[in-house]
N, C-alpha and C positions, 0 to 999 in steps of 0.2 A: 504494500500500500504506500503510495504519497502523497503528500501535503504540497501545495503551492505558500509559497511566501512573497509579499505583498511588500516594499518600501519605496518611497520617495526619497528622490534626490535632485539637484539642481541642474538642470539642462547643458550646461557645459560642461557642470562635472561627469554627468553620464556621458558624453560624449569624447572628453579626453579618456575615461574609464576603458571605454568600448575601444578606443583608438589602441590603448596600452594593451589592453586581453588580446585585439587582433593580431599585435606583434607577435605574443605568444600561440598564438592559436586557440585558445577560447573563448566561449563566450560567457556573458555573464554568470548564467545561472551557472556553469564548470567552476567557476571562478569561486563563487560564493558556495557551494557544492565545496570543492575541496577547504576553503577555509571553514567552512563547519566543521568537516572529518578533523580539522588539525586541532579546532578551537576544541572539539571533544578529546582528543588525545593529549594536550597539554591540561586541558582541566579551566581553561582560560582562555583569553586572547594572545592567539601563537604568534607575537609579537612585540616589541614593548611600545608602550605607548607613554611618551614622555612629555610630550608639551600639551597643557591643557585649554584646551578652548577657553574664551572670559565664562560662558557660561558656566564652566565648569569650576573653573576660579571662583565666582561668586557663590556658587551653592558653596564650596569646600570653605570659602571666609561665613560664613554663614553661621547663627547660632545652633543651626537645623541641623549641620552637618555630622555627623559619627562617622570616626575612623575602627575598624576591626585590625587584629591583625592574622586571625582565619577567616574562613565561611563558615563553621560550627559554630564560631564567638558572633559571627552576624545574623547568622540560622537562631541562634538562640536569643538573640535581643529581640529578633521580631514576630517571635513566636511566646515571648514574654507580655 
């Protein structure tokens, strides 16, 4: 059985997106297809990710914001 998955994104980003997969030979959905398998085999995002959007800055300055330093310590605070 499979599922479709559904996102937006900005018109020229999908476009350089598409231009970059072409070079390699595939197409999006291969693309996002194999970073699933990797994101599931690391446990995470198989990558680092180091510079935070402002969005992302502002939630993290935020009074709102909680840091963990597992998923059982985050598992557990929202199931509290």
């Amino acid at each position: 059985m499979t599922s479709q998955v559904h996102f937006r994104m900005d018109d020229q980003e999908k476009k350089e997106f598409e231009l970059v997969l072409s070079r390699v030979g595939l197409t999006p959905g291969e693309a996002f297809r194999i970073f699933a398998k990797k994101a599931i085999e690391a446990g995470g995002i198989p990558f680092e990710v180091s510079q935070p959007t402002p969005r992302l800055e502002k939630a993290m300055k935020s009074q709102d914001y909680v840091e963990f330093n597992d998923p059982e310590e985050g598992l557990g605070w929202l199931n509290d």
